[in-house]
Backbone as XML, in Angstrom:
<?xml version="1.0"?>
<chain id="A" units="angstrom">
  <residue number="1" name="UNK">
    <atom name="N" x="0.845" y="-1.178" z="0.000"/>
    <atom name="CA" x="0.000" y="0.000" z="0.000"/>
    <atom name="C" x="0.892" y="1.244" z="0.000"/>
  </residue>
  <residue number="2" name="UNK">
    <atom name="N" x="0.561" y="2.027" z="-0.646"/>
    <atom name="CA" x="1.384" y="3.824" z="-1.036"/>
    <atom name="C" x="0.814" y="4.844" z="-0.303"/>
  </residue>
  <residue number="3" name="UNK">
    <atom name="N" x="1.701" y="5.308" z="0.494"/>
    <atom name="CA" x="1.170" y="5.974" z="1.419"/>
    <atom name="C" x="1.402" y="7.427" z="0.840"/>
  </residue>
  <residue number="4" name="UNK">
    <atom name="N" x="0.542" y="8.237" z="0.764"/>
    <atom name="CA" x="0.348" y="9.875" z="0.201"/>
    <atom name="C" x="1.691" y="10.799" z="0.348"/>
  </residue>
  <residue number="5" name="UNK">
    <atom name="N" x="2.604" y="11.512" z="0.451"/>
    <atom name="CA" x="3.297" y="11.867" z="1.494"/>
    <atom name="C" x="2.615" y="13.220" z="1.960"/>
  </residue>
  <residue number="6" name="UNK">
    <atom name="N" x="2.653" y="13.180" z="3.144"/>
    <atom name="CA" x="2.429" y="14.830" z="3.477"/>
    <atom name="C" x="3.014" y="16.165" z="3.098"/>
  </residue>
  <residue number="7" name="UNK">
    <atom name="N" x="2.026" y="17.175" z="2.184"/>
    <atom name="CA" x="2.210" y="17.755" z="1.651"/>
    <atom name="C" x="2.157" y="18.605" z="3.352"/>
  </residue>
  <residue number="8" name="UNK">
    <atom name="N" x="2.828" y="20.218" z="3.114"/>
    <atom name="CA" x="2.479" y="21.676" z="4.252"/>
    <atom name="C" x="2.067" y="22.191" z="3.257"/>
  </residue>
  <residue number="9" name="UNK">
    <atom name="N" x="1.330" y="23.818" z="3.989"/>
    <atom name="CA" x="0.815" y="24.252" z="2.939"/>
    <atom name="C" x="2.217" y="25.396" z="2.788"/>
  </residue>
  <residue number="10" name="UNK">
    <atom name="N" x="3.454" y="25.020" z="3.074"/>
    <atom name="CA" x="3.896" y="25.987" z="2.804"/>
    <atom name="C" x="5.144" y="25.632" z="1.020"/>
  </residue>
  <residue number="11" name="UNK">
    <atom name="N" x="5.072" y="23.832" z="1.303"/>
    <atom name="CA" x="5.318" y="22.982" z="0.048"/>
    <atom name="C" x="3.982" y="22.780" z="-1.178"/>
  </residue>
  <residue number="12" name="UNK">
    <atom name="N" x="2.693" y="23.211" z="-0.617"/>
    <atom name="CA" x="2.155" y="23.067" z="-1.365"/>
    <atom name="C" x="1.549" y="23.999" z="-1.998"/>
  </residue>
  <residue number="13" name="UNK">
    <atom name="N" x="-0.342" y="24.172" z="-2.436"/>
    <atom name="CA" x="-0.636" y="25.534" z="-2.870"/>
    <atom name="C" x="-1.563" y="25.832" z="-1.552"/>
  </residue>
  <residue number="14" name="UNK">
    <atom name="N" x="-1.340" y="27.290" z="-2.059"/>
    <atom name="CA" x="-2.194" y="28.665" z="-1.239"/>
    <atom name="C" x="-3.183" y="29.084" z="-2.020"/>
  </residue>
  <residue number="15" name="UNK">
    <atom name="N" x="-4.134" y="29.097" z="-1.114"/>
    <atom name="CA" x="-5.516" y="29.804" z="-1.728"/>
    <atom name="C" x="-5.355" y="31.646" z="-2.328"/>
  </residue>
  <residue number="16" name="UNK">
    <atom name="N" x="-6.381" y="31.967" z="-2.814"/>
    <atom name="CA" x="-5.758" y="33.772" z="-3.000"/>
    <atom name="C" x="-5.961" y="34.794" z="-1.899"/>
  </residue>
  <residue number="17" name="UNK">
    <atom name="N" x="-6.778" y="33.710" z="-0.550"/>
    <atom name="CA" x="-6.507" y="34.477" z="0.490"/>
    <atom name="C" x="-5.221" y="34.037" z="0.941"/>
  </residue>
  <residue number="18" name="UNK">
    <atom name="N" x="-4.923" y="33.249" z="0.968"/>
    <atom name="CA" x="-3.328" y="32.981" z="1.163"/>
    <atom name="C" x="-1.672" y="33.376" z="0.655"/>
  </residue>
  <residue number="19" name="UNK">
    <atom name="N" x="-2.246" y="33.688" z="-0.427"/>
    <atom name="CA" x="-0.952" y="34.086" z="-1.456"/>
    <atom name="C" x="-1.158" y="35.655" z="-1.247"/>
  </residue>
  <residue number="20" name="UNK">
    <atom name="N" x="-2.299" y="36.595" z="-1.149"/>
    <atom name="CA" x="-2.559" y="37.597" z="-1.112"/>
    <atom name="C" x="-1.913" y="37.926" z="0.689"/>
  </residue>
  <residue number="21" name="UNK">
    <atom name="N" x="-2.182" y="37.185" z="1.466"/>
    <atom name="CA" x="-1.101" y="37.142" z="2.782"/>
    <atom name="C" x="0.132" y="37.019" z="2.998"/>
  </residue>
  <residue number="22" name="UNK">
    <atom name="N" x="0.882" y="36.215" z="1.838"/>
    <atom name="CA" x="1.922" y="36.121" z="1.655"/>
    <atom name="C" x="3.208" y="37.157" z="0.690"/>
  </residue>
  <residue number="23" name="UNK">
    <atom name="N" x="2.057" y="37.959" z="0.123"/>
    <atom name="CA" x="2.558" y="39.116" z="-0.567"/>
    <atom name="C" x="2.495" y="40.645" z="0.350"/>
  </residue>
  <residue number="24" name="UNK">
    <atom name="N" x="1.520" y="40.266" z="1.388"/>
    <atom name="CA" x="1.258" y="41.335" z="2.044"/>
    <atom name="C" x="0.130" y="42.658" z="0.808"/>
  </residue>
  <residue number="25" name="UNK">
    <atom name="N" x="-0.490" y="41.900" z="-0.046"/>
    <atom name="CA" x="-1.329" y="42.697" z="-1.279"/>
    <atom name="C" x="-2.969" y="42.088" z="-0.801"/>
  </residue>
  <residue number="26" name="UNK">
    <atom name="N" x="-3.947" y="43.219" z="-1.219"/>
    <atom name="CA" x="-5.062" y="42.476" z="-1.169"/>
    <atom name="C" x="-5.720" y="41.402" z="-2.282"/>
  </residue>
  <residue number="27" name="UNK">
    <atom name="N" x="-6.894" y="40.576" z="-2.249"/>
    <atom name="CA" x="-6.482" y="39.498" z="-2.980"/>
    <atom name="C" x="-7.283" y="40.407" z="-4.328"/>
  </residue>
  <residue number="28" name="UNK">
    <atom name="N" x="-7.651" y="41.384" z="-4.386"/>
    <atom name="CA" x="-7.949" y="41.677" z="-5.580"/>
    <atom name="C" x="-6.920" y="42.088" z="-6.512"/>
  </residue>
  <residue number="29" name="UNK">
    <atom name="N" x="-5.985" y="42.802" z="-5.836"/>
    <atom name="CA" x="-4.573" y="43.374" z="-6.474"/>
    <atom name="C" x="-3.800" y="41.909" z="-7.191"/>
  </residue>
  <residue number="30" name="UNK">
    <atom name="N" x="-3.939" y="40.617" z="-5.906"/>
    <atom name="CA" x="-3.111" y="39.467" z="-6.755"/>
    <atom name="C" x="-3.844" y="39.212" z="-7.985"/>
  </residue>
  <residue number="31" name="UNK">
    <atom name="N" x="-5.369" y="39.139" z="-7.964"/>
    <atom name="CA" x="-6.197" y="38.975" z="-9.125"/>
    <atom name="C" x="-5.431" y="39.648" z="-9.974"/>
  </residue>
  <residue number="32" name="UNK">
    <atom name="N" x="-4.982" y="41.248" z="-10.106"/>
    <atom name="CA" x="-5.140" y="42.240" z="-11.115"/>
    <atom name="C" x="-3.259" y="41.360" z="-11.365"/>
  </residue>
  <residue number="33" name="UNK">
    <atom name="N" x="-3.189" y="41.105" z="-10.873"/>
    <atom name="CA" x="-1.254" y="40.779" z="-11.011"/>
    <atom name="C" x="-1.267" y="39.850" z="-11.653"/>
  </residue>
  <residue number="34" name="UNK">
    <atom name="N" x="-2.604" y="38.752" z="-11.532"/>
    <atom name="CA" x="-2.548" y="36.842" z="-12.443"/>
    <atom name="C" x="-2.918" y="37.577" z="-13.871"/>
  </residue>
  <residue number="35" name="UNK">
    <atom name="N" x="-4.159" y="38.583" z="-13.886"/>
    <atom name="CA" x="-4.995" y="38.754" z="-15.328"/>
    <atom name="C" x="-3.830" y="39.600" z="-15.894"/>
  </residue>
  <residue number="36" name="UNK">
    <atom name="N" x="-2.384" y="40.121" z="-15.567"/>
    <atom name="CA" x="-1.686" y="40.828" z="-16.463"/>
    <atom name="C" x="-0.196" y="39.927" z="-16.685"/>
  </residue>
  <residue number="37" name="UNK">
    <atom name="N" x="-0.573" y="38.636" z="-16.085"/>
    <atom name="CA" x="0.605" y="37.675" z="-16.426"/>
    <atom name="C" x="1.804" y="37.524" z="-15.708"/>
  </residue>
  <residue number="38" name="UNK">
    <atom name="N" x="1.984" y="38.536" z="-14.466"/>
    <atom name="CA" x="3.032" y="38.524" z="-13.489"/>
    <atom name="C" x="2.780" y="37.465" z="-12.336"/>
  </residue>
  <residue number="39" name="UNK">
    <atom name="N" x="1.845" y="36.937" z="-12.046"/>
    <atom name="CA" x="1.549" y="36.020" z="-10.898"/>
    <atom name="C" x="0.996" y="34.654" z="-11.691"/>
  </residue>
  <residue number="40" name="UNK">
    <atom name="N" x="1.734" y="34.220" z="-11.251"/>
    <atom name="CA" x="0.927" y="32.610" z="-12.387"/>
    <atom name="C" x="0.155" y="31.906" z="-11.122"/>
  </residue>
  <residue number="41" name="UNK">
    <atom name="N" x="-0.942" y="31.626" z="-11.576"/>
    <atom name="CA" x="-2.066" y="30.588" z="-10.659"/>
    <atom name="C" x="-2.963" y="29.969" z="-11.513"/>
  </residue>
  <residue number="42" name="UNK">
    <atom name="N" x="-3.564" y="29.114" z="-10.764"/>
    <atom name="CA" x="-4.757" y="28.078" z="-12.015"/>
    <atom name="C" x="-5.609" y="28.007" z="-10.604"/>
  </residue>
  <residue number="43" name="UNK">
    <atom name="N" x="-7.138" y="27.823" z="-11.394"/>
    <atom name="CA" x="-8.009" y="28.135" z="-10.948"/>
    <atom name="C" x="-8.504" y="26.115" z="-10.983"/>
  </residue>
  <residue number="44" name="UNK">
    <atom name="N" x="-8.516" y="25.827" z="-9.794"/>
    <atom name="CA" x="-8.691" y="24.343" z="-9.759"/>
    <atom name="C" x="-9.823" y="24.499" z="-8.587"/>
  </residue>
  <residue number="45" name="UNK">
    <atom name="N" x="-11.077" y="23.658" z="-9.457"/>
    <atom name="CA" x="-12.322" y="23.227" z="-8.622"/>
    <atom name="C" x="-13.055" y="24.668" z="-8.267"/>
  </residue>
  <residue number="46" name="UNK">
    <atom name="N" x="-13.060" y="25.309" z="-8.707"/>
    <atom name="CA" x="-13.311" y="26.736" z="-8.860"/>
    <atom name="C" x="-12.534" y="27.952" z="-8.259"/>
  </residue>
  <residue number="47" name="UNK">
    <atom name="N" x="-11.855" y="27.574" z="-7.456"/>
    <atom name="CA" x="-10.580" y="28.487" z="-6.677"/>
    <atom name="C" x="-9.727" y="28.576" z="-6.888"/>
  </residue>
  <residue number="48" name="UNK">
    <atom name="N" x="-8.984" y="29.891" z="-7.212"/>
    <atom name="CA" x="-7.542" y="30.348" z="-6.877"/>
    <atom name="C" x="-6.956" y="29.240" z="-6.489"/>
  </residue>
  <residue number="49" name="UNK">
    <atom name="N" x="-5.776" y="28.744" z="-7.674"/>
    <atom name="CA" x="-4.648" y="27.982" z="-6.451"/>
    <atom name="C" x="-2.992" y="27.920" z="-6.810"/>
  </residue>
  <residue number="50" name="UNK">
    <atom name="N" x="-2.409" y="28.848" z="-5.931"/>
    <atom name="CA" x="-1.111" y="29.568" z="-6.179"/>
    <atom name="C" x="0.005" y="28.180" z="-5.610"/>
  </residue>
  <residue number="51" name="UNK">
    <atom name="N" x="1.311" y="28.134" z="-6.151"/>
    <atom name="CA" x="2.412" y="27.642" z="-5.795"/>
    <atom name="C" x="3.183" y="28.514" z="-5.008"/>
  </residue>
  <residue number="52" name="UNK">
    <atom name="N" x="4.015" y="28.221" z="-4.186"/>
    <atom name="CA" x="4.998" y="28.822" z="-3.687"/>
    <atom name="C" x="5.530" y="29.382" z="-4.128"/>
  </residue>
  <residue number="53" name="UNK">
    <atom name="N" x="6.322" y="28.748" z="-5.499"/>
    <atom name="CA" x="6.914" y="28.777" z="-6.027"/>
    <atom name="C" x="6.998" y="30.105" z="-6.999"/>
  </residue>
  <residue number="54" name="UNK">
    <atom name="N" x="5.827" y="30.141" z="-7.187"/>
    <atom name="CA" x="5.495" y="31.071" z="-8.161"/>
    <atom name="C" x="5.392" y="32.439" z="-7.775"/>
  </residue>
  <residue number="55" name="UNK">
    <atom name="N" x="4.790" y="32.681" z="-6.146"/>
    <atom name="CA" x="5.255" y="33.737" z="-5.375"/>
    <atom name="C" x="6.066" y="33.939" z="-5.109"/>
  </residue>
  <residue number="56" name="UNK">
    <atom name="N" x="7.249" y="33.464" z="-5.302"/>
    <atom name="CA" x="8.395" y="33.534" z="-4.718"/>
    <atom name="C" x="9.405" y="34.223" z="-5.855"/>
  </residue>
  <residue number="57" name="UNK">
    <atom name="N" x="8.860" y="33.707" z="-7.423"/>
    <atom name="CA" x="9.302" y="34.269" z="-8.226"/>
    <atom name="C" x="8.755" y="35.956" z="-8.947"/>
  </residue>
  <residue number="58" name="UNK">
    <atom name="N" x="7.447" y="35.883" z="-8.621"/>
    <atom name="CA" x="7.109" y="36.898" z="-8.603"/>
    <atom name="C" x="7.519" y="38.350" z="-7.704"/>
  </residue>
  <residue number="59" name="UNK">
    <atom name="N" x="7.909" y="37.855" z="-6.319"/>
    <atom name="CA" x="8.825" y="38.268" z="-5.695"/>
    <atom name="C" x="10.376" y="38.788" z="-6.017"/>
  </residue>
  <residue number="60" name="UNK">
    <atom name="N" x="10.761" y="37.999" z="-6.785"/>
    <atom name="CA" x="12.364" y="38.348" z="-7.006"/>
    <atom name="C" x="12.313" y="38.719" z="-8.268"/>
  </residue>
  <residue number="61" name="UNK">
    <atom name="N" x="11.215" y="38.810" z="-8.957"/>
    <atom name="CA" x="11.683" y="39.226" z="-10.424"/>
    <atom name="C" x="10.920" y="40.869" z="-10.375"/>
  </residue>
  <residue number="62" name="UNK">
    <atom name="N" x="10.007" y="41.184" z="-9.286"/>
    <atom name="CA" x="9.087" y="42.894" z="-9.172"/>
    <atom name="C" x="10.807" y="43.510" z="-9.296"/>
  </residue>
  <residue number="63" name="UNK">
    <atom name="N" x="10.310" y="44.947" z="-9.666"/>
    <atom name="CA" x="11.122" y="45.810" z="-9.867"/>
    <atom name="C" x="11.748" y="46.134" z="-8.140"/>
  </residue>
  <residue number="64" name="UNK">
    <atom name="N" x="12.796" y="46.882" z="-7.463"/>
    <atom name="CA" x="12.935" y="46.825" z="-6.243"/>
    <atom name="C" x="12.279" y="48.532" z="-6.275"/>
  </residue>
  <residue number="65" name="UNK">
    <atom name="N" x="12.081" y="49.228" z="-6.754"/>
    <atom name="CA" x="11.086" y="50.528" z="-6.594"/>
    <atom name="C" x="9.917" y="50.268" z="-7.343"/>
  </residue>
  <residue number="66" name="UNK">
    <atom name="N" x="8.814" y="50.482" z="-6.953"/>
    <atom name="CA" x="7.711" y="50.787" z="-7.759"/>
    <atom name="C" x="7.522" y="52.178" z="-8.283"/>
  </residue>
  <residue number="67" name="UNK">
    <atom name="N" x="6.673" y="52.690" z="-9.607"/>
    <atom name="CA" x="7.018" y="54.061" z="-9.878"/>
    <atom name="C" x="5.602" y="54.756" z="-9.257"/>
  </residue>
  <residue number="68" name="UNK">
    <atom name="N" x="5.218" y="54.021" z="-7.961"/>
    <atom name="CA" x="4.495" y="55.435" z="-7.849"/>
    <atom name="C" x="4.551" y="54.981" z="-6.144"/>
  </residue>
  <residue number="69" name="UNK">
    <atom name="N" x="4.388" y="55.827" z="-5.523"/>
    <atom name="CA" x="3.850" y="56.095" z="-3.768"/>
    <atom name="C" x="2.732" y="55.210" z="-3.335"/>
  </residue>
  <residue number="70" name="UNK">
    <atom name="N" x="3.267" y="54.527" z="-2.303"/>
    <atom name="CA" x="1.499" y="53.760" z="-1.557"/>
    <atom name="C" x="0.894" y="55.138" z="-1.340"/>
  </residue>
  <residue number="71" name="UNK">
    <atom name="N" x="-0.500" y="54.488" z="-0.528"/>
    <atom name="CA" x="-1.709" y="55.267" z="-0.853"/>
    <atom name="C" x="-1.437" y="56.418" z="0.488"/>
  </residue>
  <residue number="72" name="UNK">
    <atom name="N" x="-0.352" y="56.337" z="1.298"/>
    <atom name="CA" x="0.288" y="57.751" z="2.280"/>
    <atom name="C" x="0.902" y="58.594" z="2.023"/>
  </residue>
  <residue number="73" name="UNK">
    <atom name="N" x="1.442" y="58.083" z="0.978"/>
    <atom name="CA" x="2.960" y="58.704" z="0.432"/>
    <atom name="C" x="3.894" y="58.517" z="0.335"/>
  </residue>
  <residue number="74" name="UNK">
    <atom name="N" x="4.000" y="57.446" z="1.484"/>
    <atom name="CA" x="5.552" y="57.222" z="1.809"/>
    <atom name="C" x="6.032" y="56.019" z="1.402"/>
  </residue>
  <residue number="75" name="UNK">
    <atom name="N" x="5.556" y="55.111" z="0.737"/>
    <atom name="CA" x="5.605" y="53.933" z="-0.175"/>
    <atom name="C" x="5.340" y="52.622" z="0.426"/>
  </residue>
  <residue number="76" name="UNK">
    <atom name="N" x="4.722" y="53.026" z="1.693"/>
    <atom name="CA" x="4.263" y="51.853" z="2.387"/>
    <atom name="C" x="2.435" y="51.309" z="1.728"/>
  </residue>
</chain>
């Protein structure tokens, strides 16, 4: 008998409330980030479902300035 191995959810996928936690973005912004091709996710069983992996690259490949100010000013 084959036993499953245990996946975490930090080896496995994150929901888009999850990945949107993990970016520190709300999950509509990750939406607006998958529909322009910078965040890769697939939509399995009707939900959002992100890799690590893929946040992680999305992460290291963003520009390290953005060209405009968060919503204070101060780029937070």
């Amino acid at each position: 008998m084959t036993q499953t191995p245990h996946v975490t959810t930090r080896e496995g996928l994150l929901t888009l409330k999850e990945a949107a936690e993990v970016l520190r973005l709300s999950t509509r912004t990750v939406r607006e980030y998958v529909k322009r091709g910078e965040i890769r996710g697939r939509i399995i069983g009707k939900r959002w479902r992100f890799r690590c992996a893929d946040l992680d690259a999305f992460f290291e490949n963003a520009p390290s300035e953005w060209d405009f100010a968060g919503k204070n000013g101060d780029g937070d």
